[in-house]
C-alpha positions as CSV (number, residue, x, y, z in Angstrom):
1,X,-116.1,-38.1,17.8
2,X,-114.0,-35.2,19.0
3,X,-111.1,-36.0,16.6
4,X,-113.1,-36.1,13.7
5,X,-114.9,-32.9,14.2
6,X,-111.6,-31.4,14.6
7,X,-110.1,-33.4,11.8
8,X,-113.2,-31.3,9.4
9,X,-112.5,-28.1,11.8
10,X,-108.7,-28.0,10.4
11,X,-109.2,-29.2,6.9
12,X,-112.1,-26.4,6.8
13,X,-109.0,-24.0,8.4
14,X,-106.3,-25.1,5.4
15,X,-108.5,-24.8,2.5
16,X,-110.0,-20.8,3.6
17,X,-105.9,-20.3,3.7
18,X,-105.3,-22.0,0.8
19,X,-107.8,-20.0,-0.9
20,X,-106.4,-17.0,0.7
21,X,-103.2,-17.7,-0.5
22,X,-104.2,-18.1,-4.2
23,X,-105.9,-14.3,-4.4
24,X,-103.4,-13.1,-2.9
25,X,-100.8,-14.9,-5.7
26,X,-103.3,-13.5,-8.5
27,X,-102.8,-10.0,-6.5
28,X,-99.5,-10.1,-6.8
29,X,-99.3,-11.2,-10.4
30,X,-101.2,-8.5,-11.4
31,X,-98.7,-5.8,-10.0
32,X,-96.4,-7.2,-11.2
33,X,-97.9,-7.3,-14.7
34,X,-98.9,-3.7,-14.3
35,X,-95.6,-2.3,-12.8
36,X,-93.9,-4.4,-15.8
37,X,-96.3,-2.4,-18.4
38,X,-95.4,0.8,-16.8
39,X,-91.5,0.2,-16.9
40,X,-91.8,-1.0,-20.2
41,X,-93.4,2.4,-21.4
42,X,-90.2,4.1,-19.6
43,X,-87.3,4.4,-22.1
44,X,-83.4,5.2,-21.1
45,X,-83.7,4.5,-17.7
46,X,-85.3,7.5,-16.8
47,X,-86.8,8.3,-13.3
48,X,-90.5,7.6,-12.6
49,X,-92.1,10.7,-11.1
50,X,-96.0,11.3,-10.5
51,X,-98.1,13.3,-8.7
52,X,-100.5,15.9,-7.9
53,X,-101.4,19.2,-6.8
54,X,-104.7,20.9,-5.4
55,X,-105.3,24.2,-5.1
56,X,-108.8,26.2,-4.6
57,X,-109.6,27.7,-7.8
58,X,-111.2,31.2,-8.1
59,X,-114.6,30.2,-7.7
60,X,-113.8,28.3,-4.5
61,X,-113.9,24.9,-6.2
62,X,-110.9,22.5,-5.6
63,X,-108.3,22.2,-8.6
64,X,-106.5,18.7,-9.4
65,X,-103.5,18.8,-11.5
66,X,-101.5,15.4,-12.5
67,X,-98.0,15.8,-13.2
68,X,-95.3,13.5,-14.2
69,X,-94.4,10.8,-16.5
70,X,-96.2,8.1,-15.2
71,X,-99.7,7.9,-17.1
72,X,-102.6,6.1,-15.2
73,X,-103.2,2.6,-16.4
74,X,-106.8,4.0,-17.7
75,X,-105.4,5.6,-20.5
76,X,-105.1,3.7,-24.0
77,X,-101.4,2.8,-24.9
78,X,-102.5,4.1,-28.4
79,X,-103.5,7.3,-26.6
80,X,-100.2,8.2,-24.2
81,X,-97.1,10.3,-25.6
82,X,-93.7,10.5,-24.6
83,X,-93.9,13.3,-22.9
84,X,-94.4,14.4,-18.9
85,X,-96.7,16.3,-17.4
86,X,-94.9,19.4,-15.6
87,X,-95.8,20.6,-12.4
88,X,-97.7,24.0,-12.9
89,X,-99.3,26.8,-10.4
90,X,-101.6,28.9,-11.4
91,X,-102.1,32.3,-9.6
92,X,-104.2,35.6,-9.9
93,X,-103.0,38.7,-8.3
94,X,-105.5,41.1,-7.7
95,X,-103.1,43.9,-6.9
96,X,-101.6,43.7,-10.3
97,X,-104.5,42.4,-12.6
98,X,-102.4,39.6,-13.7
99,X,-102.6,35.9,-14.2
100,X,-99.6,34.2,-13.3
101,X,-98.8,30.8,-14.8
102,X,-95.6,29.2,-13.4
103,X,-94.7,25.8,-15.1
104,X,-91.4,23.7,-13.4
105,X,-89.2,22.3,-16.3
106,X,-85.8,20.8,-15.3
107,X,-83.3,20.2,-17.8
108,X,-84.5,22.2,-20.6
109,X,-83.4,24.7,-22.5
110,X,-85.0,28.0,-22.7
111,X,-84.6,27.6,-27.0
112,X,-86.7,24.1,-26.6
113,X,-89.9,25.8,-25.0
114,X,-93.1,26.2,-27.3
115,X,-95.9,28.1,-25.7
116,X,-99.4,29.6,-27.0
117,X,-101.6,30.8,-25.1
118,X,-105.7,31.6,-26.2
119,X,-108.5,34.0,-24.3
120,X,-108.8,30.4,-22.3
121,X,-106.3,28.1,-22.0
122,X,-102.3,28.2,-22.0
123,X,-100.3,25.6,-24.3
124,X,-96.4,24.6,-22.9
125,X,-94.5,21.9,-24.9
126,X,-90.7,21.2,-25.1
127,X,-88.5,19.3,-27.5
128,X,-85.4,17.9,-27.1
129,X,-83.9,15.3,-24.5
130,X,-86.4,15.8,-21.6
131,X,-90.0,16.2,-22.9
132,X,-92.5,18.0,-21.1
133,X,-96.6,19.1,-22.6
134,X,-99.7,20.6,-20.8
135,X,-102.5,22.6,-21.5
136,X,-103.4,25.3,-18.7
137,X,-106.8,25.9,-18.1
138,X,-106.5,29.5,-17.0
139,X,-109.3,30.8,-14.4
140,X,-110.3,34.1,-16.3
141,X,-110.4,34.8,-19.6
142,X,-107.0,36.8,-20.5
143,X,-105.6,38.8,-23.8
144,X,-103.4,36.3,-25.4
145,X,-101.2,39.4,-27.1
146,X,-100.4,40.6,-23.4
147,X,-98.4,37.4,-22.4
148,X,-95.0,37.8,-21.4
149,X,-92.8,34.8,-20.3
150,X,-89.2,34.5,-18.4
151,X,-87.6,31.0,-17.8
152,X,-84.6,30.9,-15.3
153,X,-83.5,27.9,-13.6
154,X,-86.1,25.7,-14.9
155,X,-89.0,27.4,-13.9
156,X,-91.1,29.5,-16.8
157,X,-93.2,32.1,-15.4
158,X,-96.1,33.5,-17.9
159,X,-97.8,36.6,-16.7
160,X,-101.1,37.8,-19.0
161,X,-103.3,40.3,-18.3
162,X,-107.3,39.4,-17.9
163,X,-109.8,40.5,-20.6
164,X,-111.7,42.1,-17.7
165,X,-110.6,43.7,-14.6
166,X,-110.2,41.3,-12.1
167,X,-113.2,41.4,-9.1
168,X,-112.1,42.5,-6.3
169,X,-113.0,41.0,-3.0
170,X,-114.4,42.6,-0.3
171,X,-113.4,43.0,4.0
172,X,-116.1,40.8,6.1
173,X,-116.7,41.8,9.6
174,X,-116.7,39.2,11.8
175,X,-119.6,40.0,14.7
């Protein structure tokens, strides 16, 4: 009786591998149909770059930006562009009464750059070879007219000034 029980013991072993080995086939099949989707979207052999920053925002609430060229797979084809998302830092300096917006764009020219900028929100967008669009939600409201922008080295810096004075913080004693 021994053998047969181990007979049942190892066919019972083969088939939970078996099985194992099929999900993990189907797992693999659907990277490889999802990686194929993304490389597909990617025209000109161009470089695949994604990512993210997080910074604390004024209000003390954590602030996600996506950057890149590689959309998640959530979005609708029908939706996506060919364009990246740039890596952009938004700052406000207190000392100065200034919002500072600086946006990283390799490989563009400074002629190529389209920006526009409301009380709330700052639009960049590029033409040309390399393709770059984001919209900047800005943490105070600002005076669009008082926007001033350099680019050097592919990096645009915006500075605008806030509608309001900026709120000062105060020192805390530690006891």
């Amino acid at each position: 009786m021994v053998g047969v029980r181990d007979m049942w013991w190892s066919r019972r072993w083969r088939r939970i591998f078996e099985d194992l080995e099929k999900e993990i086939e189907e797992m693999e099949k659907m990277f490889d149909e999802e990686f194929s989707r993304i490389f597909e979207t990617m025209k000109g052999g161009k470089p695949y770059v994604y990512g993210f920053s997080i910074t604390v925002g004024p209000d003390g609430k954590p602030v996600i930006r996506r950057f890149g060229n590689v959309e998640p797979p959530w979005i609708i084809k029908e939706e996506r562009e060919e364009y990246r998302t740039p890596f952009v830092d938004v700052f406000t300096d207190e000392k100065t009464n200034e919002v500072k917006v600086v946006v990283e764009l390799p490989g563009v020219n400074k002629n190529e750059i389209s920006l526009e900028a409301t009380e709330k929100t700052l639009t960049v967008e590029t033409t040309g070879e390399r393709k770059y669009k984001t919209k900047v939600d800005l943490p105070v409201e600002v005076d669009p007219n008082s926007a001033k922008a350099n680019y050097n080295n592919g990096v645009l810096e915006v500075v605008l000034r806030p509608r309001e004075e900026l709120k000062r913080g105060r020192r805390i004693r530690i006891e």
